[in-house]
N, C-alpha and C positions, 0 to 999 in steps of 0.2 A: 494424465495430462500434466504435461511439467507450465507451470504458470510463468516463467520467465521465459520458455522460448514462442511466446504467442506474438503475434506480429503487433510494433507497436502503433501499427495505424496508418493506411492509405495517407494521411495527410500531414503525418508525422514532416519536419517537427514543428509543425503551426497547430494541428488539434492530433493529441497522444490519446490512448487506450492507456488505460490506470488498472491495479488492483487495489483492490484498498487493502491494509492491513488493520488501521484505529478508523473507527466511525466519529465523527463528528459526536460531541455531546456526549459520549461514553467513558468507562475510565478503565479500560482493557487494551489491550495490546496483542491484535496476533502475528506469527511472523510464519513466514514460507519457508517451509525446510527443504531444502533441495534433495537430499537423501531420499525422503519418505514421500515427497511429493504431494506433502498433506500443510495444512495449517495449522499452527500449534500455538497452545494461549503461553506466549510471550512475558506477560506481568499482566499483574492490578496495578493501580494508583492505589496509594492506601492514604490519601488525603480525600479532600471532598473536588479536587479539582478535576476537570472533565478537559478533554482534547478538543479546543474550538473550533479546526477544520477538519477535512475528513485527510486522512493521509496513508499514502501507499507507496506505489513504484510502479514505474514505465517499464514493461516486460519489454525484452529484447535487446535492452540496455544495461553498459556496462560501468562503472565509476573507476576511478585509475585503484581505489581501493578494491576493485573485483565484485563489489556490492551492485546490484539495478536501482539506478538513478531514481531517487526519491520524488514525490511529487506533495503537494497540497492541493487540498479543491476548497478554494470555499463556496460556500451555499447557505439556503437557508435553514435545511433540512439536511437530518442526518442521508447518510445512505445504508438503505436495504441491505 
């Protein structure tokens, strides 16, 4: 399953479908490899600092740099 061509949402673009890549309150980093079609750990933080929202990208979407359009969620809770 390639995670960029999933549709970004019936109600797009007022409420999108996200993937996440960094979880809220963690200090990791994964990124989606298009090649391999898997997720791959990205970086550590090597500070004590953690990623205060959760954040990903809007599959099916494109940025003029060729990238899928980033998003942030906040919450109060990380995500699963």
């Amino acid at each position: 399953m390639n995670y960029l061509t999933l549709p970004a949402g019936q109600r797009a673009p007022h409420v999108v479908r996200a993937v996440i890549e960094i979880s809220k309150d963690t200090n990791t980093k994964f990124e989606y490899d298009e090649a391999l079609n898997i997720f791959v750990l990205d970086r550590v933080l090597l500070s004590c600092m953690l990623y205060p929202p959760n954040y990903g990208f809007i599959p099916s979407t494109r940025a003029d740099a060729g990238d899928a359009l980033d998003i942030f969620i906040y919450m109060a809770t990380p995500m699963p």
